[in-house]
C-alpha positions in Angstrom: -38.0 -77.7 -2.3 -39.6 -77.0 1.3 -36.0 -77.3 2.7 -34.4 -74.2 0.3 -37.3 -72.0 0.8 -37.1 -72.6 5.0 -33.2 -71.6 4.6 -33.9 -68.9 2.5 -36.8 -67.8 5.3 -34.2 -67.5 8.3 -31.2 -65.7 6.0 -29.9 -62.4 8.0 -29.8 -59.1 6.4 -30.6 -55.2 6.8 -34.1 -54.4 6.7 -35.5 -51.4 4.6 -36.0 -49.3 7.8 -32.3 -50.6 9.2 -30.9 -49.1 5.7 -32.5 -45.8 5.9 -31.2 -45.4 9.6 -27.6 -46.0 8.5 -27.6 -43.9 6.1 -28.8 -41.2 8.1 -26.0 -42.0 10.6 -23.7 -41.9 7.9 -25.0 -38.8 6.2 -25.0 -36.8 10.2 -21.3 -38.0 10.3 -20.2 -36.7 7.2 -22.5 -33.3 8.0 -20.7 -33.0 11.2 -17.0 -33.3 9.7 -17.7 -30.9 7.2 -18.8 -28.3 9.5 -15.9 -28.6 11.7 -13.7 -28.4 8.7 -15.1 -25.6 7.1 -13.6 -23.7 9.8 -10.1 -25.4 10.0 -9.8 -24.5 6.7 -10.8 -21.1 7.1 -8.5 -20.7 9.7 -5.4 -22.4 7.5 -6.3 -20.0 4.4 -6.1 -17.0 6.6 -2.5 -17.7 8.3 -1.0 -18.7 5.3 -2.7 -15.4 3.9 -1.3 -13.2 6.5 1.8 -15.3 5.9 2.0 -14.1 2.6 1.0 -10.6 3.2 3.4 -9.9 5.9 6.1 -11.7 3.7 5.2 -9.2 0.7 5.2 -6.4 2.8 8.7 -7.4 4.0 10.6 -7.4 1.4 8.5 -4.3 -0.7 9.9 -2.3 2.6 13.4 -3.6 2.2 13.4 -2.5 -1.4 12.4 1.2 -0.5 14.8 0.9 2.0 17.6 -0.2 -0.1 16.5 2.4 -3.0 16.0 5.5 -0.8 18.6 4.9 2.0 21.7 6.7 -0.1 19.5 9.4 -1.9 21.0 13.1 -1.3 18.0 14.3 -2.4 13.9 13.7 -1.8 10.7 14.9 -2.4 7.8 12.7 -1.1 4.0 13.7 -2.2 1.7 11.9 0.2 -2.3 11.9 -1.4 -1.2 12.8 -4.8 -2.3 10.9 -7.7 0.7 10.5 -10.0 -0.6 11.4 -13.7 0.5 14.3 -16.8 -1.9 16.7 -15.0 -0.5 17.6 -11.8 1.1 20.8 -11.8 3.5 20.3 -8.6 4.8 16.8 -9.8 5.9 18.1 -13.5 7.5 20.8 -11.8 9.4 18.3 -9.7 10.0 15.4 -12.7 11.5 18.8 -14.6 13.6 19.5 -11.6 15.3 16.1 -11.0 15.0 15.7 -14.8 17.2 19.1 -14.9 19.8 18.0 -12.0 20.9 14.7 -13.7 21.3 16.4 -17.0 23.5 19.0 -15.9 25.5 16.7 -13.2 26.9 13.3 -14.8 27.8 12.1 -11.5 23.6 11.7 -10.6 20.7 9.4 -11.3 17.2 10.6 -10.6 14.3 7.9 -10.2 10.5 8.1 -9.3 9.2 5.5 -6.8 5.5 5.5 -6.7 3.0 3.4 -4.4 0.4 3.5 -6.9 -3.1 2.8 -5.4 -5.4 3.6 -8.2 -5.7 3.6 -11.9 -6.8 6.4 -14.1 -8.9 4.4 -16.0 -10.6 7.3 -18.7 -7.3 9.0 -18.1 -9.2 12.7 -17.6 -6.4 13.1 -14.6 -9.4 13.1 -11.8 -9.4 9.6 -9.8 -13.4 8.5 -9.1 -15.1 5.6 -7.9 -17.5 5.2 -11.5 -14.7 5.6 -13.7 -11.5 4.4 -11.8 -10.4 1.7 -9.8 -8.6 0.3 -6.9 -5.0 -0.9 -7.7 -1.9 -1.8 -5.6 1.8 -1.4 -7.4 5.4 -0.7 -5.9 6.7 1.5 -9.1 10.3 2.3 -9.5 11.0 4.6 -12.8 14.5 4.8 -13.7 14.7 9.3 -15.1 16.4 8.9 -18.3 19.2 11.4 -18.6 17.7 13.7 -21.8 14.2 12.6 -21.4 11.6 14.8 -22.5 10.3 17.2 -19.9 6.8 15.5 -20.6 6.0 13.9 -17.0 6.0 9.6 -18.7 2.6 8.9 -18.9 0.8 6.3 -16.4 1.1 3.5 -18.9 5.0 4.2 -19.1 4.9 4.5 -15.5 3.2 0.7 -14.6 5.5 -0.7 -17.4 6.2 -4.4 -16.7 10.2 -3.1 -16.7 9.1 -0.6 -13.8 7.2 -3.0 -11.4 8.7 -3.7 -8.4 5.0 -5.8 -7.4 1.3 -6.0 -8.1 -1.6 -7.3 -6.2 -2.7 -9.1 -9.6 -1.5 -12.1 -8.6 -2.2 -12.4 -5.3 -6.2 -12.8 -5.4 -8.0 -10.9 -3.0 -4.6 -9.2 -1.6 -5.4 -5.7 -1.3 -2.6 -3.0 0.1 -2.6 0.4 1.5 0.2 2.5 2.2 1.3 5.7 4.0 3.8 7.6 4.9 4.0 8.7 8.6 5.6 11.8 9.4 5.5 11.0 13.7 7.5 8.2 14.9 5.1 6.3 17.8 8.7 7.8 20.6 9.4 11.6 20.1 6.3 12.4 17.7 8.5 14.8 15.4 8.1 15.2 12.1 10.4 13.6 9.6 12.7 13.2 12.9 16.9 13.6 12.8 18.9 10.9 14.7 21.8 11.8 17.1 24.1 12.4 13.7 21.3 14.6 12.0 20.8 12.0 9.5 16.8 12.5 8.4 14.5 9.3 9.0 11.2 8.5 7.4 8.6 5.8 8.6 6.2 4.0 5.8 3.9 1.8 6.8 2.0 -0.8 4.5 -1.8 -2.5 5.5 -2.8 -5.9 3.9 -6.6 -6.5 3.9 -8.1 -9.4 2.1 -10.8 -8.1 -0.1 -14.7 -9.0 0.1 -17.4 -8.9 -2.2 -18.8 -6.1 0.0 -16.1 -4.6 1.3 -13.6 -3.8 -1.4 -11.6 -0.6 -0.7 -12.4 1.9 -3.6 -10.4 5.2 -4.9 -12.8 7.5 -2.8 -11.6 5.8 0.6 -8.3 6.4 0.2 -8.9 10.1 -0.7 -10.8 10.2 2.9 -7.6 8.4 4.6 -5.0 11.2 3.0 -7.6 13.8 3.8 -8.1 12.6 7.3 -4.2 12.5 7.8 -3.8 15.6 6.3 -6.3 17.7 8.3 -4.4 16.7 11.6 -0.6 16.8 11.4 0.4 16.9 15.0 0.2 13.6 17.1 0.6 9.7 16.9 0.1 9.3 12.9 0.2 5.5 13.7 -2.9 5.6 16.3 -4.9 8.2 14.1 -4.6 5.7 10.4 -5.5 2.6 12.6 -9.1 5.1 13.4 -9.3 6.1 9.6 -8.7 2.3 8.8 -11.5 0.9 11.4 -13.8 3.8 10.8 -17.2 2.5 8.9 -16.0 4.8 5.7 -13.4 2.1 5.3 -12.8 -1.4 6.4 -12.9 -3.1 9.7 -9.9 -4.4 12.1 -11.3 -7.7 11.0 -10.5 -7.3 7.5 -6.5 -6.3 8.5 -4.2 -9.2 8.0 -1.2 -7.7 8.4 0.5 -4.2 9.4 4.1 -3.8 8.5 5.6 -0.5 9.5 9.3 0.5 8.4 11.7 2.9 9.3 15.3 3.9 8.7 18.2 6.6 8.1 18.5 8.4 5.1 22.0 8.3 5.3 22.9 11.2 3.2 20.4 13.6 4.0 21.5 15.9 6.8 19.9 19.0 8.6 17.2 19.6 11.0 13.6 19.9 11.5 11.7 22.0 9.9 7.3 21.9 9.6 6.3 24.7 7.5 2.5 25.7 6.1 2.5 25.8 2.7 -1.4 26.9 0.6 -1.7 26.8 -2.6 -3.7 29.6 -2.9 -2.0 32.1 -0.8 -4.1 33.0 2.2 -6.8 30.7 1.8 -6.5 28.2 5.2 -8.7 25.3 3.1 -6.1 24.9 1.1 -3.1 24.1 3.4 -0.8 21.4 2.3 1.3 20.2 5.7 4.6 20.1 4.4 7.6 18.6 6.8 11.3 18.9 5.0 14.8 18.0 6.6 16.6 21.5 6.0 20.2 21.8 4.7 21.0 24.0 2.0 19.1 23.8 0.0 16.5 21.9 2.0 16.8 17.6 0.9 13.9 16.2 2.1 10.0 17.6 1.6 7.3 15.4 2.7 3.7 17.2 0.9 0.4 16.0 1.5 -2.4 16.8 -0.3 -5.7 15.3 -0.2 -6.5 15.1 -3.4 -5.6 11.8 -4.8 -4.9 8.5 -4.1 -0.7 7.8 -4.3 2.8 8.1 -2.7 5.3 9.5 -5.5 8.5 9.6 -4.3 11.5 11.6 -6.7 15.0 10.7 -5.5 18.3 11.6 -6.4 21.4 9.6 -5.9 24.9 11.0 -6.2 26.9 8.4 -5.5 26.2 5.9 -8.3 26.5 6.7 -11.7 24.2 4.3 -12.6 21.4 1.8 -10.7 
């Protein structure tokens, strides 16, 4: 009996104090790891993001390239928000509406950026009753549609979706379209063969809790755009974009800027003033079009909503 409790007496094993400290070790180690990976991951989330975005971008700029390339006929409202109030876009819908009807031969479409969502539907886009939205809309003009302008619901119809930000979490998108190229700083420029080019340009942010982008700061983009039509348009948006009114250059993840002919769209240059209310300098829209006869091309901006609507006309197809 003396002998088994002696070997029990001189057994080796961790001691209370022993256990604690390895544990301690263990729990510093683990601490240690997870704050370097925190980071890593951080770091793998936002390349693959900016993968993403830049990949999105891509191919939403081939699209309008492909759609728009062949039109023969385009008018382009910059800060406009598309919806059955706006005067100067029935009056366009009606005219395209009014071309294919009486020429078999065309096919009329309206492709909209659409950035934010009449939500109560009174036609006026505001921060309390509206909200942020991102969608590439291509609307196929019926030939013998009604002269009602199709109502935004028609408009973001499933069949009409070219993307949404829906599914890409905290994805959010901004576009423009810039009326000076970064070389000669023309509007709406002609190439050696007179053929008109236009220049979009599409900005990815990933979207935080506090920093969201919301209807009223892209009404203070157009605006700011608007107000200074001469100059580098890419230089001025990256200001707008890193002013405090809008997001930071941290928040960007990716700037995807396209250009290209439209290759049935001849003239010159022309930039001409155009007020709604004759005489009144506050309300200047500036208004670049390509001239031919009649003129092809108009590029308006307003600064009173929050969209890109885009009516084209293509001859050459019957059908698209």
């Amino acid at each position: 009996m003396i002998k088994f409790f002696a070997k029990r007496k001189y057994r080796k094993g961790f001691t209370l104090t022993e256990t604690i400290v390895v544990v301690a070790l263990i729990a510093i180690i683990m601490a240690c790891v997870v704050a370097f990976g925190t980071p890593v991951r951080g770091m793998v989330r936002h390349t693959a993001d900016k993968d993403s975005a830049l990949t999105i971008n891509k191919i939403m700029g081939d699209y309008v390239e492909r759609r728009l390339s062949f039109a023969n006929k385009m008018d382009i409202f910059v800060g406009k928000t598309y919806n059955s109030l706006d005067a100067d876009i029935i009056s366009a819908f009606n005219d395209y509406l009014n071309t294919i009807n009486n020429d078999s031969t065309c096919s009329a479409g309206i492709l909209v950026f659409k950035q934010a969502l009449d939500i109560n539907g009174d036609g006026v886009i505001d921060d309390t009753n509206d909200e942020y939205c991102f969608k590439l809309v291509d609307y196929k003009i019926p030939k013998g549609a009604s002269s009602t302008l199709p109502s935004q619901a028609a408009l973001i119809a499933d069949d009409n979706l070219v993307f949404t930000d829906e599914f890409y979490g905290g994805l959010q998108n901004v576009a423009e379209v810039l009326c000076h190229d970064t070389v000669s700083g023309k509007a709406i420029d002609v190439n050696a063969a007179n053929k008109a080019y236009i220049t979009f340009r599409i900005n990815s942010f990933l979207a935080k809790e506090n920093g969201m982008i919301r209807p009223s700061d892209l009404k203070t983009l157009y605006s700011e755009t608007k107000s200074a039509p001469t100059g580098n348009d890419i230089a001025k948006m990256n200001t707008i974009l890193n002013s405090p009114t809008f997001l930071s250059e941290n928040d960007f993840i990716a700037k995807e800027t396209f250009s290209f002919a439209v290759e049935n769209l001849k003239g010159t240059n022309k930039t001409e003033p155009v007020y709604t209310v004759p005489g009144d300098p506050t309300s200047l829209i500036d208004h670049y079009e390509i001239v031919s006869q009649p003129p092809v091309l108009n590029v308006r901006r307003y600064d009173d909503g929050t969209d890109i609507v885009i009516f084209y006309n293509i001859k050459k197809y019957k059908n698209f």
